[in-house]
KEKOLPA-942745 format. One line per field, with one value per residue (C-alpha): z negated, x, y negated; residue in one letter; chain; residue number from 1. Coordinates in Angstrom, 1 decimal. Layout:
<pts>
c3: (Z,...)
c1: (X,...)
c2: (Y,...)
code: (A,...)
unit: (A,...)
pos: (NUM,...)
</pts>
This chain:
<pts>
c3: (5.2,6.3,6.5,8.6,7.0,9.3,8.5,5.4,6.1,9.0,5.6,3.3,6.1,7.0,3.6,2.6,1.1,1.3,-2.2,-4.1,-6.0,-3.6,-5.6,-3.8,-5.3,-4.3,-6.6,-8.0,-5.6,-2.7,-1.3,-3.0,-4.4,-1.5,1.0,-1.4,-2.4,0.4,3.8,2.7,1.2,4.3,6.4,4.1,4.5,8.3,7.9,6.1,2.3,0.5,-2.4,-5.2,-4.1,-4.7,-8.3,-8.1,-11.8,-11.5,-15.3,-15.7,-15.9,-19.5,-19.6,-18.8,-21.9,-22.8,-20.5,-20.5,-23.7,-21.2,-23.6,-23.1,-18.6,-18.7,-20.1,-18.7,-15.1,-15.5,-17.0,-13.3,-11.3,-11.1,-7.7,-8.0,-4.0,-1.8,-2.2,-4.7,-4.3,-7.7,-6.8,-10.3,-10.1,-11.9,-13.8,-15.7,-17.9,-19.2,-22.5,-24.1,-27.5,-29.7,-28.3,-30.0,-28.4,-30.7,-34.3,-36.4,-33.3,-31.9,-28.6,-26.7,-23.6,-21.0,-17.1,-15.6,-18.0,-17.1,-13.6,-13.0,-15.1,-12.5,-9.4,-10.7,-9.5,-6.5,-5.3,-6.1,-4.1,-6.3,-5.4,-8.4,-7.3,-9.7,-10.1,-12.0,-9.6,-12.9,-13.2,-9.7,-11.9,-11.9,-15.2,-13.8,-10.8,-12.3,-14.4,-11.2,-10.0,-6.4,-6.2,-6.4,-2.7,-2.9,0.1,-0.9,0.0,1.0,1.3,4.8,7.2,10.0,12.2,9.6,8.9,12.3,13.0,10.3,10.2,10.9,12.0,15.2,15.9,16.8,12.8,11.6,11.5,9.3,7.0,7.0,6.5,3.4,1.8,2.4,2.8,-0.5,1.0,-1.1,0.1,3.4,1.2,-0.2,2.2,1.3,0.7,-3.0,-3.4,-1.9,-4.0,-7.3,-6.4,-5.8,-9.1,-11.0,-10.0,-11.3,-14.2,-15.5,-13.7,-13.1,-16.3,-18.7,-17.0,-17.1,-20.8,-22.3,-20.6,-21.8,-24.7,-24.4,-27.1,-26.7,-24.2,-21.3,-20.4,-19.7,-16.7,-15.7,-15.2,-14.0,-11.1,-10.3,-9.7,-7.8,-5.4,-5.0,-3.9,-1.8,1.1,-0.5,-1.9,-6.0,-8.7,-13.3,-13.4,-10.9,-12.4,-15.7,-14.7,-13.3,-16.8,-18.2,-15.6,-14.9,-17.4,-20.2,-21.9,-22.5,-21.2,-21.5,-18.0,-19.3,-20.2,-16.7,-15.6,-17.2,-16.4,-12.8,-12.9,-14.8,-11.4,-9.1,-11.3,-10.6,-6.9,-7.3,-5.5,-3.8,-4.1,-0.7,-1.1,0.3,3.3,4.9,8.1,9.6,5.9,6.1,2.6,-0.1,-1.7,-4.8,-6.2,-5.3,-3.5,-1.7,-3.5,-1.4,-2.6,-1.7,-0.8,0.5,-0.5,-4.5,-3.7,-2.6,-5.1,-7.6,-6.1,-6.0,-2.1,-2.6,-0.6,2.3,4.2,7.0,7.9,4.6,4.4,8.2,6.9,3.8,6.1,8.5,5.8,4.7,7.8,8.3,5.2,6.3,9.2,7.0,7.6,4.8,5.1,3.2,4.1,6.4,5.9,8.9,8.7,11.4,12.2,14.2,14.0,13.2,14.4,13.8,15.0,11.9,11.5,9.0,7.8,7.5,6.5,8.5,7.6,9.4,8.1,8.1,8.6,9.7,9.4,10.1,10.7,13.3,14.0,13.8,14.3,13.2,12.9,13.1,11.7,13.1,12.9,15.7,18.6,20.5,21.8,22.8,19.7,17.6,19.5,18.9,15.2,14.5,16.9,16.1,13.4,15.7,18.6,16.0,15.1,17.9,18.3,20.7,18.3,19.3,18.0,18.0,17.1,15.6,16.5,15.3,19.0,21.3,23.7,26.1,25.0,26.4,26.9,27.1,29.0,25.5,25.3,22.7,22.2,21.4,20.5,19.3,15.1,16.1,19.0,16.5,13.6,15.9,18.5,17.1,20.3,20.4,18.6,21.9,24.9)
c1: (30.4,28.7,24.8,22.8,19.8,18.8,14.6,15.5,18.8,16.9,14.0,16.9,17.6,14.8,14.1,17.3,16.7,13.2,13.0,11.7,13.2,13.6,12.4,14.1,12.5,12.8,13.4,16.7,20.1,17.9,20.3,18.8,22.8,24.2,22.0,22.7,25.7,27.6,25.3,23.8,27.0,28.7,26.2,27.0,30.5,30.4,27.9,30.9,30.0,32.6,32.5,33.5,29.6,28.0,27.7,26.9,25.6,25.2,22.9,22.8,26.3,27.7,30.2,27.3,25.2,25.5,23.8,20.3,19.8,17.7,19.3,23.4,22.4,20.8,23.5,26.3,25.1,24.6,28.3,29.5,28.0,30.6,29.5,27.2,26.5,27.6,24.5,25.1,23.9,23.1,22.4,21.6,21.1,18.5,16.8,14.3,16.9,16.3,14.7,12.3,13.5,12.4,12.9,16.0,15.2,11.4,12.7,9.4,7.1,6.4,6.7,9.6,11.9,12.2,13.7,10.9,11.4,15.7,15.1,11.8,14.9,17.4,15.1,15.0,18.7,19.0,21.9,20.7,19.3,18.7,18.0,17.1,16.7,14.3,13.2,10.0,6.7,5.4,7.8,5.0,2.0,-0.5,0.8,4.8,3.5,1.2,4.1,6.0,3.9,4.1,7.7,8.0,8.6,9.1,11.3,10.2,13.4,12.8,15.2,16.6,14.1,14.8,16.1,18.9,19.7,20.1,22.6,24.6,24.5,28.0,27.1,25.7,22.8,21.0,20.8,20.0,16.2,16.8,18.7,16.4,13.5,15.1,17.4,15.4,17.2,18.6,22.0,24.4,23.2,25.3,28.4,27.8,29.8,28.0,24.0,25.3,26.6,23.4,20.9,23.2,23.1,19.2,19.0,21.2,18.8,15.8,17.3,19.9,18.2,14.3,13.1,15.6,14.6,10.5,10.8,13.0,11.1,8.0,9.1,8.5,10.7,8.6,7.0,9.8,8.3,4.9,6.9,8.8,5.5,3.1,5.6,6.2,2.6,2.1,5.5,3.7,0.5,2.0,-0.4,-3.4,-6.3,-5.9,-6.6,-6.0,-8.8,-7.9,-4.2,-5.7,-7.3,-3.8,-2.2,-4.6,-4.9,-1.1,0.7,-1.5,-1.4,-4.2,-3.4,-5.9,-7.3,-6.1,-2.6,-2.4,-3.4,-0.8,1.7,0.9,1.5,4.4,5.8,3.9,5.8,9.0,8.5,9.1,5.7,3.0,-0.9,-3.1,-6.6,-9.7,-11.2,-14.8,-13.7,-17.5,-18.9,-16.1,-15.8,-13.7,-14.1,-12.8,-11.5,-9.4,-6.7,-3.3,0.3,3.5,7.1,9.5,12.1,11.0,14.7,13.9,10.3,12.0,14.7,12.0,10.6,14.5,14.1,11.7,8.6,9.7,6.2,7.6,3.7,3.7,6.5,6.4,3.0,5.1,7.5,4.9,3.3,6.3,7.3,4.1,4.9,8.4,6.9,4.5,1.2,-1.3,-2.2,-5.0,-6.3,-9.3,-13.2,-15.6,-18.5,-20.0,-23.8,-23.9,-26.5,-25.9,-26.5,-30.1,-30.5,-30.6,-28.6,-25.7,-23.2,-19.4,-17.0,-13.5,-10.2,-8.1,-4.7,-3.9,-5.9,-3.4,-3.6,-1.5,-3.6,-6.2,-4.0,-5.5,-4.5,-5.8,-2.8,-2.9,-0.2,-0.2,2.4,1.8,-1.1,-0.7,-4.0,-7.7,-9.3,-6.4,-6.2,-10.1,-9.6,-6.7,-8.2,-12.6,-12.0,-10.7,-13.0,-15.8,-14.6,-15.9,-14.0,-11.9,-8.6,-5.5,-6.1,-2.5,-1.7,2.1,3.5,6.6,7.7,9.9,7.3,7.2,4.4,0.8,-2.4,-5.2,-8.9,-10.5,-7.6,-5.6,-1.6,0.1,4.0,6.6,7.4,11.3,10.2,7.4,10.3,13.2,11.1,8.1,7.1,6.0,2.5,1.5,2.4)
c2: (7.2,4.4,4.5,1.9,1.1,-1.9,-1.9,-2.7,-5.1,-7.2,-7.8,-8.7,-11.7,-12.5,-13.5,-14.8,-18.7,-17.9,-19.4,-16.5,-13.5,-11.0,-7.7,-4.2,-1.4,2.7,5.8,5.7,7.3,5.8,3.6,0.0,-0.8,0.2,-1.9,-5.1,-4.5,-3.2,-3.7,-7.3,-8.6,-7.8,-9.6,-12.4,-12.4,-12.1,-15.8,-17.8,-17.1,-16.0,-13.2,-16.2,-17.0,-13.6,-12.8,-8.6,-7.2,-3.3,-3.3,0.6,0.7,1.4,-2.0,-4.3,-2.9,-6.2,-8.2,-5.9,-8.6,-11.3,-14.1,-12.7,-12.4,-15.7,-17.6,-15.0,-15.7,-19.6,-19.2,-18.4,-21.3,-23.4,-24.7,-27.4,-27.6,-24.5,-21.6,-18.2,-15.1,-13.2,-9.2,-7.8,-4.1,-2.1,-5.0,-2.8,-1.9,-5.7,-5.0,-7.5,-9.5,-12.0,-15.4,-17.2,-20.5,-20.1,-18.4,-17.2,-16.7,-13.5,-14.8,-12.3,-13.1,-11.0,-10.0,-12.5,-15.6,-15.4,-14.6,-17.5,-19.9,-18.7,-19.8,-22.9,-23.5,-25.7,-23.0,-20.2,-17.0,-14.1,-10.5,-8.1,-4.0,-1.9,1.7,1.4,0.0,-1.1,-3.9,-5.1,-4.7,-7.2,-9.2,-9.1,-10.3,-13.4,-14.2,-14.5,-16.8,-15.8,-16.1,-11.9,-10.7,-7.2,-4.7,-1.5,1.1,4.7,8.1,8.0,8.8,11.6,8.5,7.4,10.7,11.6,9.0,10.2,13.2,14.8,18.6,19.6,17.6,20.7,21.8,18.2,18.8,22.1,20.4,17.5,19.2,21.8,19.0,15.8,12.0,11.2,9.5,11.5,14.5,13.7,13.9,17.3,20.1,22.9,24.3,25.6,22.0,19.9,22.4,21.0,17.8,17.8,19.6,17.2,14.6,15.9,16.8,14.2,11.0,11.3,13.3,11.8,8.1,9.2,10.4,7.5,4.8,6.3,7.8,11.1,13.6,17.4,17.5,17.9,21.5,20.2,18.0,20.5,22.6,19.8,19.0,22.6,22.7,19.2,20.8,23.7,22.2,19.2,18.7,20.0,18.5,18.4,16.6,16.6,18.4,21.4,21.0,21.3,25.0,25.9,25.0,27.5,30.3,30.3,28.8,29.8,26.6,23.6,20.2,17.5,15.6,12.2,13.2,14.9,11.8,10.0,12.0,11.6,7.7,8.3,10.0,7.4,4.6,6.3,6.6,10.4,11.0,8.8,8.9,9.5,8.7,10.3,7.8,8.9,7.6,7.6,6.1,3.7,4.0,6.0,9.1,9.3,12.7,15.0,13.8,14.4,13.5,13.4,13.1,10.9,12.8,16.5,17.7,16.9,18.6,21.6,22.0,21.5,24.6,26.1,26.2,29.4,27.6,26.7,26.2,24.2,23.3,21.6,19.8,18.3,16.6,15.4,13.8,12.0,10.7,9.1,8.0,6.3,4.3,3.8,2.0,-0.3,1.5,2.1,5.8,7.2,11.3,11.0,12.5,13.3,14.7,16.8,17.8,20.7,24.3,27.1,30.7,30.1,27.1,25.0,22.2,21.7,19.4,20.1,18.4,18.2,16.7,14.4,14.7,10.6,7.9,5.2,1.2,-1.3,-5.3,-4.4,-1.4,2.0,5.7,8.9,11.9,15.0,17.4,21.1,23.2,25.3,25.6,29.2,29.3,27.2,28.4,27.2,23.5,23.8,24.4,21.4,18.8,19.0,16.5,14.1,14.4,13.7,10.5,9.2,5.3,4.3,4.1,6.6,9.7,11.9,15.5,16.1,20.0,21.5,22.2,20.4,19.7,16.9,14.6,14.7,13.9,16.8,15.8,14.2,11.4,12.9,12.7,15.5,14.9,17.0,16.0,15.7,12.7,11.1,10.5,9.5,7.0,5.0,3.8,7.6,6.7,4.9,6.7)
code: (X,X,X,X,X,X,X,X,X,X,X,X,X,X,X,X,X,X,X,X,X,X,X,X,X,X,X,X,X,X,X,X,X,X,X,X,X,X,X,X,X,X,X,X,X,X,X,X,X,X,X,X,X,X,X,X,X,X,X,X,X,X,X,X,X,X,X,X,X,X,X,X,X,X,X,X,X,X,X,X,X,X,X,X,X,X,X,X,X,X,X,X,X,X,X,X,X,X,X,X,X,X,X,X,X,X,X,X,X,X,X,X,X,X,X,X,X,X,X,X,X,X,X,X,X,X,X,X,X,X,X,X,X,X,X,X,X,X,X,X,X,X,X,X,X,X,X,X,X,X,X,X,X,X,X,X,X,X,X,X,X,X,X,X,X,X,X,X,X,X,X,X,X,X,X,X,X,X,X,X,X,X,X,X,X,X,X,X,X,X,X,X,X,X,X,X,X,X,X,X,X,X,X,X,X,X,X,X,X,X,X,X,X,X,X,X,X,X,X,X,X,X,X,X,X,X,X,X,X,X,X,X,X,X,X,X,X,X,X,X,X,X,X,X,X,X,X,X,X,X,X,X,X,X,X,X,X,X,X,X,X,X,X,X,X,X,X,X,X,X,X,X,X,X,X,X,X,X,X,X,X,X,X,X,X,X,X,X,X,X,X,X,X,X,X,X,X,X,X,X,X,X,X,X,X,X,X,X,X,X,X,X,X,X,X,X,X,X,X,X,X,X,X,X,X,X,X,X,X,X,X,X,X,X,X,X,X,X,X,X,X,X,X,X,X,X,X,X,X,X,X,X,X,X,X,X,X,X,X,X,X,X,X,X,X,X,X,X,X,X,X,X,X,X,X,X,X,X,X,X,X,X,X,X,X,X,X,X,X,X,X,X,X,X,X,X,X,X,X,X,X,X,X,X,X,X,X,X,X,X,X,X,X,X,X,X,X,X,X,X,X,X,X,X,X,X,X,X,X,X,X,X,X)
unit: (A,A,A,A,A,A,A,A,A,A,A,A,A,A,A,A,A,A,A,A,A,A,A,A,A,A,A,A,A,A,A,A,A,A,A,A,A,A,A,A,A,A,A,A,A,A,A,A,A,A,A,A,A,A,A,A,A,A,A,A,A,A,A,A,A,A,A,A,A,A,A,A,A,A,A,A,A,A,A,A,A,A,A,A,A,A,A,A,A,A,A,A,A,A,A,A,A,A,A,A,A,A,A,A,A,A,A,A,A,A,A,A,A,A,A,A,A,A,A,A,A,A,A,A,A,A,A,A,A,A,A,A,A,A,A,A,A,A,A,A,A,A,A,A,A,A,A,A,A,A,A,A,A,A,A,A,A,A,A,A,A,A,A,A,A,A,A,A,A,A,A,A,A,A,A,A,A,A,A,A,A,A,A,A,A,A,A,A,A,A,A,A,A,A,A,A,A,A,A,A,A,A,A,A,A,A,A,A,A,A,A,A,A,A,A,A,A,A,A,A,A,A,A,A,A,A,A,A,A,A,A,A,A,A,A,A,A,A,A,A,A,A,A,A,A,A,A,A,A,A,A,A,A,A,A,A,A,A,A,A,A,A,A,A,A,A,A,A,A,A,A,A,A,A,A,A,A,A,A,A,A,A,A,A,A,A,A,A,A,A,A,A,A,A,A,A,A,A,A,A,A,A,A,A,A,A,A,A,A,A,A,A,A,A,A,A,A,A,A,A,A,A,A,A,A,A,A,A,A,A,A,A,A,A,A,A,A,A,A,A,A,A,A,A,A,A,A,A,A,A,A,A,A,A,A,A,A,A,A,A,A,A,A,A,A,A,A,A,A,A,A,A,A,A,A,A,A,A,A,A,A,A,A,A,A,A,A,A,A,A,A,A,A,A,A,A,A,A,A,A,A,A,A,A,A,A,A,A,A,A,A,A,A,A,A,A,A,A,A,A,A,A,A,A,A,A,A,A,A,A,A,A,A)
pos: (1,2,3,4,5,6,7,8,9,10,11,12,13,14,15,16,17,18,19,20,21,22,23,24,25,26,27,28,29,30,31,32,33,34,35,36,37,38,39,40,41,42,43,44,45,46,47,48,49,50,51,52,53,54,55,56,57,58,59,60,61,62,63,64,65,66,67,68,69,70,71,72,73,74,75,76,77,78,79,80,81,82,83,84,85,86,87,88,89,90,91,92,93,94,95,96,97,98,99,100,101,102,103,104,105,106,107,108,109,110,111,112,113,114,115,116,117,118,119,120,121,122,123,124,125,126,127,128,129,130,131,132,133,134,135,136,137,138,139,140,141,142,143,144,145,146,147,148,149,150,151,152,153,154,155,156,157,158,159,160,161,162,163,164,165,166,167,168,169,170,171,172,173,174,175,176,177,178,179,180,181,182,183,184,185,186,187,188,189,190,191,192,193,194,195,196,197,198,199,200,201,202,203,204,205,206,207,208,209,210,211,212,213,214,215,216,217,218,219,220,221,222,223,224,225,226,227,228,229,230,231,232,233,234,235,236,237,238,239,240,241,242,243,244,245,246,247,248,249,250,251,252,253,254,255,256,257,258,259,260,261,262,263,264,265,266,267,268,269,270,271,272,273,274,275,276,277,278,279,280,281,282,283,284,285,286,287,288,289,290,291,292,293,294,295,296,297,298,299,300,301,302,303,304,305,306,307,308,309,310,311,312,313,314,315,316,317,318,319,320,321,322,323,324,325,326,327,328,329,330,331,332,333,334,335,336,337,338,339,340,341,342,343,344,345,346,347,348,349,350,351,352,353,354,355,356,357,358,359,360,361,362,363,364,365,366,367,368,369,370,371,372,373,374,375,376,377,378,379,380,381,382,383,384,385,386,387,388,389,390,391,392,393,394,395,396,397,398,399,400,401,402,403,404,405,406,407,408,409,410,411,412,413,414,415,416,417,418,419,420,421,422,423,424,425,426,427,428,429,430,431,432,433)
</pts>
């Protein structure tokens, strides 16, 4: 099955000869090998270059054990460039399985050779346009980065949105948002024929490729249960307001068992590193400022939340604000959970504050929306409840509320959009009718 995954293809060109390593990064099964190795090298080939001039290195693959020694791909690579004029294109897959070693070329220093040093020697080629994929965000940190020394130009690759899965999905396009919404985007999941086989393949996942990745690359040998447990607990509590210290109680109350804040903490970033889940922060939209704890965490791929869960919570209401959140970073917006506070009396006249919460508080440049996801609105008092945090706000930016219905969009008497979630994912020009 071919998958178009144009965003991301159209970002590969436009930064092809750009003269700087082009860094694709996503969870792992995402679709970063397939979009280089298949989508990209085909747009190649269709420009003239020919596949002696793309040099493809798939590093978590047992036969190229070898080359993860920084010394062995250096000189392995530079072995292939025969051409001294015509351009190459080096893909190397999975580059965080580079490990670190002594440097040779220094004997009796303790200085070590890495990914950056082979791949900042590579750029130095005339003819050479090199594309690494990676499925750790710590290989962007601040020092990877500096050692770049701006040459680091990352394409950050998602699941397939509702868009992409759309398109290829093969049933009756009148089930496609069911299955979206209970077996998420991971592209293999399109291959599997039945729900027994997606739920194992989901499962397998986890199991076999996130945990085992997270605990080797952090070195983790007893405490796999405490994982298991502390993303049971994040599944469970996707699209509400937490924090290590509330987890922490839940550890005790339900689980019985003590886990300290900091190695909650930890943990947390371990999954944030993995792009298994993403962090939303608190934003007081009228302070214009940020709150600091709790906050909100998302998954990546609502499937891999759900089978977490074993498909037991199915709280469609939570998962549809999983999915716009990551659409909205699918489209390039930064989205942080908004704040607004509200003075108003009460029965007795005296006046009060409360607090209201805008589900996303969306910016993109001088950009800005504020979203609002809610599931259903039967009646006034229930459009009154979901929409008081948006009429607060009081600026002029577009102000949106996202139902499960098939409704055609509208506009009530206070300005505000209200879209079906179906039309929001498939057409972005959605956000500004």
């Amino acid at each position: 099955m071919i998958i178009q995954r144009d965003r991301y293809l159209q970002k590969l060109i436009h930064r092809r000869e750009n003269g700087m390593v082009k860094v694709i990064t996503g969870i792992r099964r995402c679709g970063k090998s397939y979009l280089l190795f298949e989508l990209y090298h085909q747009y190649l080939n269709s420009e003239g270059v020919t596949d002696d001039h793309i040099i493809e290195l798939a590093l978590d693959e047992d036969v190229n054990a070898r080359y993860r020694n920084p010394v062995e791909l250096g000189q392995y690579i530079r072995s292939l460039l025969v051409d001294q004029k015509e351009m190459y294109f080096i893909f190397l897959d999975e580059i965080q399985k580079v490990v670190e070693v002594p440097n040779p070329f220094l004997p009796g220093t303790d200085e070590k050779i890495g990914f950056v040093d082979v791949l900042l020697g590579l750029m130095k080629i005339k003819n050479v346009d090199l594309y690494v994929t990676g499925s750790s965000s710590r290989m962007l940190s601040t020092d990877i980065l500096t050692e770049f020394r701006g040459r680091g130009d990352e394409v950050r690759v998602n699941p397939l949105n509702y868009k992409e899965f759309y398109s290829a999905y093969r049933g009756d396009k009148r089930n496609a948002w069911r299955d979206y919404f209970t077996f998420g985007g991971m592209p293999l999941v399109l291959e599997q024929k039945t729900i027994e086989d997606k739920s194992r393949y989901l499962h397998t996942l986890f199991d076999k490729i996130y945990l085992d990745d997270i605990m080797s690359r952090h070195n983790i040998t007893n405490e796999k249960v405490v994982l298991d447990d502390l993303l049971d607990i994040v599944s469970s509590a996707v699209g509400s307001l937490t924090n290590p210290s509330r987890i922490q109680k839940t550890f005790s109350s339900v689980k019985g068992k003590l886990i300290a804040d900091d190695t909650i903490s930890r943990y947390l970033d371990y999954f944030i590193d993995s792009f298994l889940l993403s962090q939303a922060k608190r934003y007081d939209v009228k302070g214009r400022k940020y709150i600091g704890s709790p906050m909100k965490y998302y998954y990546s791929d609502v499937g891999l939340r759900n089978a977490r869960l074993n498909f037991r919570q199915q709280e469609e209401n939570h998962i549809m604000e999983n999915l716009i959140y990551n659409e909205l970073r699918v489209r390039g917006f930064d989205v942080d959970v908004g704040i607004v506070t509200v003075n108003s009396r009460d029965e007795h006249g005296k006046s009060k504050r409360t607090q209201h919460e805008v589900d996303f508080v969306v910016n993109r440049g001088s950009n800005r929306y504020y979203i609002q996801s809610a599931f259903a609105i039967p009646d006034e008092q229930k459009r009154t409840q979901e929409t008081t945090a948006l009429t607060a706000i009081g600026d002029s930016f577009r102000k949106i509320v996202v139902v499960r219905e098939n409704i055609i969009p509208w506009h009530d008497e206070r300005g505000l959009l209200y879209v079906g979630i179906e039309d929001f994912l498939l057409d972005e020009s959605a956000m500004d009718l």
